[in-house]
C-alpha positions as CSV (number, residue, x, y, z in Angstrom):
1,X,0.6,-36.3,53.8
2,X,-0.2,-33.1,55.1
3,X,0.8,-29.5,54.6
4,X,3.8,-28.4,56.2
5,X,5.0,-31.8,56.7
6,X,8.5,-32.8,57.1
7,X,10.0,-35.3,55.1
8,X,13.8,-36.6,54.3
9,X,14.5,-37.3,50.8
10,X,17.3,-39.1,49.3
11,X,19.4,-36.4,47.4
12,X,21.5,-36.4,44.5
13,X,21.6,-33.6,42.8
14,X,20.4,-34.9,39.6
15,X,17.2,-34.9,37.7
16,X,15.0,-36.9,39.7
17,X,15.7,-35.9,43.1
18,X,15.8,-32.4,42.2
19,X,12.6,-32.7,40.8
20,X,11.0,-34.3,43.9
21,X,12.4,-30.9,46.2
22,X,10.7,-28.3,44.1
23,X,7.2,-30.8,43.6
24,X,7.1,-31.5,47.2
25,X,7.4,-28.2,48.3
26,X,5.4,-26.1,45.7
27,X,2.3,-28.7,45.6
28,X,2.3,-30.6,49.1
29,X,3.6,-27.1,51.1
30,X,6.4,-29.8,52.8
31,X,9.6,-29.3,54.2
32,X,12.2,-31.2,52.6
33,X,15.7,-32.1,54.2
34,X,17.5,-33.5,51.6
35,X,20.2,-36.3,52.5
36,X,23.8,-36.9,50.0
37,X,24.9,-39.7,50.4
38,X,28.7,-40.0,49.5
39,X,29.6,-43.8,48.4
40,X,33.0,-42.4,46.7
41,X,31.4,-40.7,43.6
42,X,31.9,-37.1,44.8
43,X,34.9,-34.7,45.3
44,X,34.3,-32.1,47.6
45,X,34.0,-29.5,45.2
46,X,30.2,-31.7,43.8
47,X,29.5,-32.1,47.6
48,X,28.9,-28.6,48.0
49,X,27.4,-28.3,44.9
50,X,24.5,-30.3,45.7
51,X,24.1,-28.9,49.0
52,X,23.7,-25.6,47.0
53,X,21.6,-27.0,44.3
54,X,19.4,-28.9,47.6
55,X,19.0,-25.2,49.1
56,X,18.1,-23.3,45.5
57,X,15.3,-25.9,45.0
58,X,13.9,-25.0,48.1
59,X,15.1,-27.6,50.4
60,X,15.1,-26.0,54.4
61,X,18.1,-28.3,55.2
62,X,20.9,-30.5,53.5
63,X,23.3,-33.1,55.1
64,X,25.9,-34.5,53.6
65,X,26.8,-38.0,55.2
66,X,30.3,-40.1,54.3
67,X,29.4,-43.9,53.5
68,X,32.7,-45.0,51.9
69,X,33.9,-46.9,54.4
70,X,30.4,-48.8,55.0
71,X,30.4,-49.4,51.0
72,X,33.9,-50.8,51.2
73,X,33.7,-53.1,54.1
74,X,30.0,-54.6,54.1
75,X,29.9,-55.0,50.3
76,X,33.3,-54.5,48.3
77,X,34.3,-56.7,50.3
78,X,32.0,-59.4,49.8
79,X,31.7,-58.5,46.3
80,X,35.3,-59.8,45.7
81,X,35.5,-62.3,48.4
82,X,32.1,-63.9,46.3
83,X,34.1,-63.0,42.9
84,X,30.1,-61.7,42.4
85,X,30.1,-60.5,38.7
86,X,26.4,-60.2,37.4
87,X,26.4,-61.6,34.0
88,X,30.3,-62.5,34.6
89,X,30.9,-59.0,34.1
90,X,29.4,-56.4,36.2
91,X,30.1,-56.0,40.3
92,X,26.5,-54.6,41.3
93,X,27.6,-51.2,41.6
94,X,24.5,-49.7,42.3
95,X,23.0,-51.9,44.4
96,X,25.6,-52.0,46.9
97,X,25.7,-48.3,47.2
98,X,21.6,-48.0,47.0
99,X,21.8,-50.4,50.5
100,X,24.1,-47.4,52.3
101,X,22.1,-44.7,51.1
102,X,19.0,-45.6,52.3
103,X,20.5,-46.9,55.7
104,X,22.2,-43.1,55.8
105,X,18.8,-41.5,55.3
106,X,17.0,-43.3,57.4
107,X,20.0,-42.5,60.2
108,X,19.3,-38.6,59.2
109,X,15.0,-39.5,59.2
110,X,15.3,-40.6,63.0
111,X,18.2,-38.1,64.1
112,X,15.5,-35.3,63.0
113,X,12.2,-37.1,64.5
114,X,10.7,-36.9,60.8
115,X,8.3,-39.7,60.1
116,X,8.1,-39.4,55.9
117,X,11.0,-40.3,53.5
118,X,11.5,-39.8,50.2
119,X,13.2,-40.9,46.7
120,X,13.4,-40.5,43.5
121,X,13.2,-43.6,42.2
122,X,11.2,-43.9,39.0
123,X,8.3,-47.1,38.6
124,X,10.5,-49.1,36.1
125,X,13.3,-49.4,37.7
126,X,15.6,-51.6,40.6
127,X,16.1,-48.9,42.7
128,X,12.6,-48.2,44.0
129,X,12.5,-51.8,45.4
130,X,15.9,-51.8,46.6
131,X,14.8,-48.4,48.7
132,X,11.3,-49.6,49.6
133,X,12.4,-53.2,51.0
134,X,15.5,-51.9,52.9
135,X,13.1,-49.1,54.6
136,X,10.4,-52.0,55.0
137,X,12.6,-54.3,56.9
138,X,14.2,-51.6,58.8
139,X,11.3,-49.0,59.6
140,X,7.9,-50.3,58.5
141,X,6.5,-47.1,60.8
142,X,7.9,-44.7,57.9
143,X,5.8,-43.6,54.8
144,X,8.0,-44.1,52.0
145,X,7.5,-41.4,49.0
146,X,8.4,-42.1,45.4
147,X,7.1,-38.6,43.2
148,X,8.6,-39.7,40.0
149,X,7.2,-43.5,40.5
150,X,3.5,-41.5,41.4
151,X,3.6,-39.7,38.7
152,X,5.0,-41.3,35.8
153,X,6.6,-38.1,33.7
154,X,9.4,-38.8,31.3
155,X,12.4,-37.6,31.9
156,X,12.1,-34.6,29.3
157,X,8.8,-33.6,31.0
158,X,10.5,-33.4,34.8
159,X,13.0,-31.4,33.5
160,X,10.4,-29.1,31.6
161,X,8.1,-28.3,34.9
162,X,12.0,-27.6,36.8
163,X,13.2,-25.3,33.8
164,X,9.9,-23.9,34.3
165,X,10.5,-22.9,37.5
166,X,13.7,-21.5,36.6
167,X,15.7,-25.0,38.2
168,X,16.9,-25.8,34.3
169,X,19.5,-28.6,34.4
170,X,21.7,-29.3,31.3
171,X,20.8,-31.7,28.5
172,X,23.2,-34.8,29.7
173,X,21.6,-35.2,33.0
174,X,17.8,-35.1,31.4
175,X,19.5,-37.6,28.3
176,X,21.5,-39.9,30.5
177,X,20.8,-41.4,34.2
178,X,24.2,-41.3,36.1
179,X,25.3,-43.2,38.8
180,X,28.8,-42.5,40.4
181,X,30.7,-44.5,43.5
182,X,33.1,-47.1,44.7
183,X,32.3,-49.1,43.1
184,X,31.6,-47.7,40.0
185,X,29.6,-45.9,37.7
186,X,26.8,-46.9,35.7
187,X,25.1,-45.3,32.7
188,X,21.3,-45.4,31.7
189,X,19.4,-44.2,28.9
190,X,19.2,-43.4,25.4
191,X,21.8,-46.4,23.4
192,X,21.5,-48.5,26.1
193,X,17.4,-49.2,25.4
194,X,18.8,-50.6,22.3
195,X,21.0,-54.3,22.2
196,X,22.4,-53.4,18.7
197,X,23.7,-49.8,19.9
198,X,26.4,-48.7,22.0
199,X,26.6,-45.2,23.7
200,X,28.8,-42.8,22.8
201,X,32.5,-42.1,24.2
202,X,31.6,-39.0,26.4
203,X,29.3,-40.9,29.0
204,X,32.4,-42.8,30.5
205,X,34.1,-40.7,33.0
206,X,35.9,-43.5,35.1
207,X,37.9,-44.7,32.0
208,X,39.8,-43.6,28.7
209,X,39.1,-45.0,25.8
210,X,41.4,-47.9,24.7
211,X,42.4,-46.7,22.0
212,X,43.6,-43.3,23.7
213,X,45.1,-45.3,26.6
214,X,49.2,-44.9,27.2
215,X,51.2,-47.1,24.9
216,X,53.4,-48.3,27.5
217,X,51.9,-50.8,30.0
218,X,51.8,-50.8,33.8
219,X,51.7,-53.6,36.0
220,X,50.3,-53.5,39.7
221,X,51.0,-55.4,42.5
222,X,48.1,-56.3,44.7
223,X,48.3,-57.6,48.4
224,X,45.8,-59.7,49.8
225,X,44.7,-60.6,53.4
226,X,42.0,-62.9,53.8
227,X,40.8,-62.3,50.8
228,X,40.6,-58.6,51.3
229,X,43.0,-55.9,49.4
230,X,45.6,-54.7,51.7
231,X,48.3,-53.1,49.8
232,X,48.7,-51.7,46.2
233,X,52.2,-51.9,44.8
234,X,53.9,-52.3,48.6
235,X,52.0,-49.0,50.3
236,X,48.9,-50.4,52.7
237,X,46.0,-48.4,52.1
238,X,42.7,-48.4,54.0
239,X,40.0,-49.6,51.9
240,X,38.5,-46.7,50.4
241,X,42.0,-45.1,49.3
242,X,42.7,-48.4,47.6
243,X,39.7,-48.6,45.5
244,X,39.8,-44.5,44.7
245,X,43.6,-45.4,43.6
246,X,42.6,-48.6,41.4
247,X,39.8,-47.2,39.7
248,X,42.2,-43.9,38.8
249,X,45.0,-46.2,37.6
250,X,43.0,-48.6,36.1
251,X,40.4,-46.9,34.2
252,X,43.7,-44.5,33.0
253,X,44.6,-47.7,30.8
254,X,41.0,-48.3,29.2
255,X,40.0,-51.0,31.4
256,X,36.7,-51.6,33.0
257,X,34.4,-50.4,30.5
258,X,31.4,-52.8,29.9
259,X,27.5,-53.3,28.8
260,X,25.9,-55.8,31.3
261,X,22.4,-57.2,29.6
262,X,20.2,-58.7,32.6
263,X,17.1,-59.7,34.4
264,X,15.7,-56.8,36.7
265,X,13.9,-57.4,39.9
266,X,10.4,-56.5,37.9
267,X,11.4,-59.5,35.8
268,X,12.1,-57.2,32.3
269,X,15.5,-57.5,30.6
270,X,17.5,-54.7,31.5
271,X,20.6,-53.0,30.1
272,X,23.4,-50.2,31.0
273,X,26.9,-49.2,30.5
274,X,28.8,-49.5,33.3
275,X,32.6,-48.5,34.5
276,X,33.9,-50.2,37.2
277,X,37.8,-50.6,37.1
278,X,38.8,-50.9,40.5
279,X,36.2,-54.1,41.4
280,X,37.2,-55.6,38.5
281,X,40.7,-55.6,38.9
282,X,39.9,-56.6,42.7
283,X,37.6,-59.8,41.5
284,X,40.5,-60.8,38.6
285,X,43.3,-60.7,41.4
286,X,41.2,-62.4,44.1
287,X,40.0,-65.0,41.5
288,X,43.7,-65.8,41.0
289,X,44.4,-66.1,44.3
290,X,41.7,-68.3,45.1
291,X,42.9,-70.5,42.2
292,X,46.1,-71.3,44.1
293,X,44.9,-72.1,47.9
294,X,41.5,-73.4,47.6
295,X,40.3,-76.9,47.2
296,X,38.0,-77.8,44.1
297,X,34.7,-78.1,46.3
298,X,35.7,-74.7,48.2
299,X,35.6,-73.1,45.1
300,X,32.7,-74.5,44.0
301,X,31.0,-73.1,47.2
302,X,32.5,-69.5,46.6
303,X,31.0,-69.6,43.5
304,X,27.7,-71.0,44.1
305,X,27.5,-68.7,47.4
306,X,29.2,-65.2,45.6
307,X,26.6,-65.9,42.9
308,X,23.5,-65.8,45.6
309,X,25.1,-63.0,47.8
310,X,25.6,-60.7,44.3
311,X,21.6,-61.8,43.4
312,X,20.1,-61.0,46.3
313,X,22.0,-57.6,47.0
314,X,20.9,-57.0,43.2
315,X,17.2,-57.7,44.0
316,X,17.4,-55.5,47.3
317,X,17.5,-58.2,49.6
318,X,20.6,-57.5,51.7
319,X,18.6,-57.5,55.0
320,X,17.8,-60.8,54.6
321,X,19.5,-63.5,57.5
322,X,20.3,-65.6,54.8
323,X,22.9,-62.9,53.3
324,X,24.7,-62.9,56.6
325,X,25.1,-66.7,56.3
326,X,26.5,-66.5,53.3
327,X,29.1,-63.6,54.1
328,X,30.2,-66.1,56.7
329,X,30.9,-69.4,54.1
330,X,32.8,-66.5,52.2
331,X,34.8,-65.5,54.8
332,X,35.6,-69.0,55.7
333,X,36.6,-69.6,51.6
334,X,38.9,-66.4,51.8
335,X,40.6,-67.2,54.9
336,X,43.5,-68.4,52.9
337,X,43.5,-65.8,49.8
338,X,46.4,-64.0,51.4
339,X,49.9,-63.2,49.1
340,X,50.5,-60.7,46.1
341,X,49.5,-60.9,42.4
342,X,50.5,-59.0,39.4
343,X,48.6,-57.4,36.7
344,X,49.1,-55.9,33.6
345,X,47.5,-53.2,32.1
346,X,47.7,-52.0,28.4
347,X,44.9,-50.5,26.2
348,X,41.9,-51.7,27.4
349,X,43.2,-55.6,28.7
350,X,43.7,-56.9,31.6
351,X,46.0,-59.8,32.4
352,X,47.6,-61.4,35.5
353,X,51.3,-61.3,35.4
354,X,51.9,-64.0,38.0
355,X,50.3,-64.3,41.5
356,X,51.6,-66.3,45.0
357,X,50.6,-67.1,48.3
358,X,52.1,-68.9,51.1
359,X,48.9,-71.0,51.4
360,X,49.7,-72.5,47.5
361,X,48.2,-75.9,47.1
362,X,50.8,-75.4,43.7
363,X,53.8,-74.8,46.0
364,X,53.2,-77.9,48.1
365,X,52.7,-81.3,45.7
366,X,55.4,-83.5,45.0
367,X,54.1,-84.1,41.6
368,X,54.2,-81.7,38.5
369,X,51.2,-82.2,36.5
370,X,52.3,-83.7,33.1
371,X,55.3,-84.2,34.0
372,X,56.5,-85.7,37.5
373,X,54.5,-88.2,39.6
374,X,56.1,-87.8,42.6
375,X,53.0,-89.1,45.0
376,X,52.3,-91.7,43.4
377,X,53.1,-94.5,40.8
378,X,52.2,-95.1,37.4
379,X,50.3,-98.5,38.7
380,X,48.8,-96.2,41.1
381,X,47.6,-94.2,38.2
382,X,46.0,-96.5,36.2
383,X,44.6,-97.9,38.7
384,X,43.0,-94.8,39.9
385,X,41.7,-94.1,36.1
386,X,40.2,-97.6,36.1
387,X,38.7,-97.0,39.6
388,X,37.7,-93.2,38.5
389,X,36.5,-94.3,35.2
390,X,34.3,-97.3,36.4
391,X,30.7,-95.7,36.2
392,X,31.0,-95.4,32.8
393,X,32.4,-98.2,31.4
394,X,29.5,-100.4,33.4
395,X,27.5,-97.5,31.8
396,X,28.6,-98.0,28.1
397,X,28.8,-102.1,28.4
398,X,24.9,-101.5,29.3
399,X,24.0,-99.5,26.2
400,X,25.9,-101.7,23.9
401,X,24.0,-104.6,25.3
402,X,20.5,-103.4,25.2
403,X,20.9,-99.9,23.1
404,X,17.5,-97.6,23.4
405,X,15.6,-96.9,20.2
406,X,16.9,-94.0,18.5
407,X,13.8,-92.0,18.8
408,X,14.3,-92.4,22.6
409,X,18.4,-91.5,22.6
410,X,18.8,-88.2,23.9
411,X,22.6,-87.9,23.0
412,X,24.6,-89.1,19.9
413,X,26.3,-92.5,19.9
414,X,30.0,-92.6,21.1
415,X,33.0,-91.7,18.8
416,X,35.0,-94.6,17.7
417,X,37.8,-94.9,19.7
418,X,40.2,-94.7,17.2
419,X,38.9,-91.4,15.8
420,X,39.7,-89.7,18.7
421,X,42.5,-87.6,19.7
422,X,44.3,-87.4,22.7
423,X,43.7,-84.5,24.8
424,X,44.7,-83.5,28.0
């Protein structure tokens, strides 16, 4: 890098990027354009607080570029339609927004002719891979910066050399890593290095706690199109106003909270508090849905499919072809998760009230499981549970006749028939 250089960092406004303005200006002499990025995390009021903050650290220009629209419908989207819940319960907030970000700056890097980006990603975390593989595959002419990943400060000793300087920032952003969208908002440091703690109340800002939430319950009414949210309780909203509505009314009941334990792209166990009230109540409607109009092996595929899409965005690999192939199996699965459901809310649960489609597989049998056989006979039953059952009775006859040695069983023996009890 050389002095006077222009570069474009990813901006913020919190500890890390405002550290990177001040150090690369004061000890490279560069110019910094800073780049916010707003995924849905920021009222106006914080917008033009971190353009001010950018300008007082020394930064010689600040843009301020909307991406809610590109969060909600290139990876909210997909996130439901995949039902893509890392450790079943957290929609990979950050990852999803991290992707946008770094395609805005970029957009802002070429606009300007400036050939050096920035971040403030630290050397132990997701984020610096997620930025350095999206600008790879997208602009391997840039040089890519990382400051905090050179250096390797603590977070108490970045904020030290900025207080120094007279840039002090107050003790919850040097304690706590904060990130707020769409599509959530998650919560590093402190409690969360430790399985057996929990952090404390005042780091949630998306939800109440439950115990604080209304006594009286609300239920919402969702509206589905292909497997993407339409309407909320009747009104049709454009994406973005949906979500911003859903995580306000949601999170207002105590829902959403969570701790998701997981495997980072470095290949350490991770952990983080997260709040993310509108995806969830997204994924537990669409799940519901699904349940009604898709056959068993579609669902299968959703899963197996909304499981690789959510990894792969997780390990920064939303550039890759096979992403796009899998976005279109899941649009294929969803074309069919169209109709309302209901959900409750009440002090921190969730539940779904009652859900229909005019795609139901439910609404269409003749039969009525357990009770009506409407399709079929009861010869044609047994016969099909003979038929269905026939691999393992030829199975069992064999292991009866020439049983393996029990050193070389690897499951118990069967249960006597008649101590078993009838189940359905």
């Amino acid at each position: 890098m050389t002095a006077n250089e222009r570069i474009v960092l990813a901006f913020s406004g919190g500890l890390d990027t405002s550290f990177c303005v001040a150090w690369l200006r004061e000890q490279h002499g560069a110019e910094v354009t800073t780049v916010c990025v707003d995924t849905g995390g920021f009222d106006a009021g914080s917008l033009a607080a971190i353009e001010q903050r950018a300008l007082s650290l020394g930064a010689v220009g600040h843009h301020t570029i909307d991406a809610r629209d590109a969060v909600w419908e290139r990876f909210v989207t997909y996130v439901v339609k995949g039902q893509a819940l890392r450790g079943g319960v957290y929609p990979v907030s950050v990852a999803a927004e991290r992707t946008a970000q770094t395609e805005a700056v970029l957009s802002v890097a070429r606009a300007l002719g400036v050939g050096t980006v920035a971040h403030g990603s630290t050397g132990a975390g997701n984020d610096q891979v997620r930025f350095d593989v999206a600008l790879g595959a997208l602009a391997p002419e840039l040089e890519v910066l990382a400051p905090v990943r050179a250096l390797g400060w603590s977070r108490e000793r970045a904020a030290d050399w900025l207080a120094e300087r007279g840039h002090a920032l107050d003790s919850d952003t040097v304690a706590y890593s904060v990130n707020s969208g769409l599509v959530g908002t998650t919560i590093g440091g402190q409690e969360t290095h430790d399985a057996w703690s929990m952090p404390p109340g005042s780091v949630y800002s998306m939800t109440v706690d439950p115990a604080d939430a209304p006594d009286e319950a609300e239920e919402l009414l969702l509206g589905f199109e292909s497997g993407v949210a339409r309407t909320l309780d009747g009104r049709s909203l454009d994406g973005p106003a949906l979500l911003a509505e859903l995580n306000q009314r949601v999170g207002a009941h105590g829902v959403g909270r969570g701790i998701h334990v997981g495997d980072t792209i470095l290949g350490v166990k991770g952990r983080i508090a997260f709040e993310a009230p509108g995806p969830l109540a997204l994924v537990t409607a669409h799940r519901e849905l699904s349940k009604l109009v898709l056959t068993s092996r579609q669902a299968h595929w959703l899963r197996q499919l909304g499981d690789f899409w959510g990894q792969s965005l997780h390990e920064g690999l939303y550039h890759d072809p096979a992403m796009r192939d899998a976005e279109a199996l899941l649009d294929s699965a969803s074309a069919r998760v169209s109709g309302d459901v209901r959900l409750l809310l009440h002090k921190g649960r969730m539940e779904v009230n009652g859900a229909r489609s005019p795609h139901s597989l439910l609404g269409q049998q003749s039969a009525v499981y357990g009770e009506q056989t409407g399709c079929w006979s009861g010869a044609d039953a047994a016969g099909f549970a003979r038929l269905h059952g026939q691999a393992v009775r030829l199975t069992g006859a064999r292991d009866r006749r020439a049983p393996l040695p029990a050193s070389a069983a690897s499951a118990p023996a069967p249960a006597d028939s008649a101590g078993m009890a009838a189940s359905s």
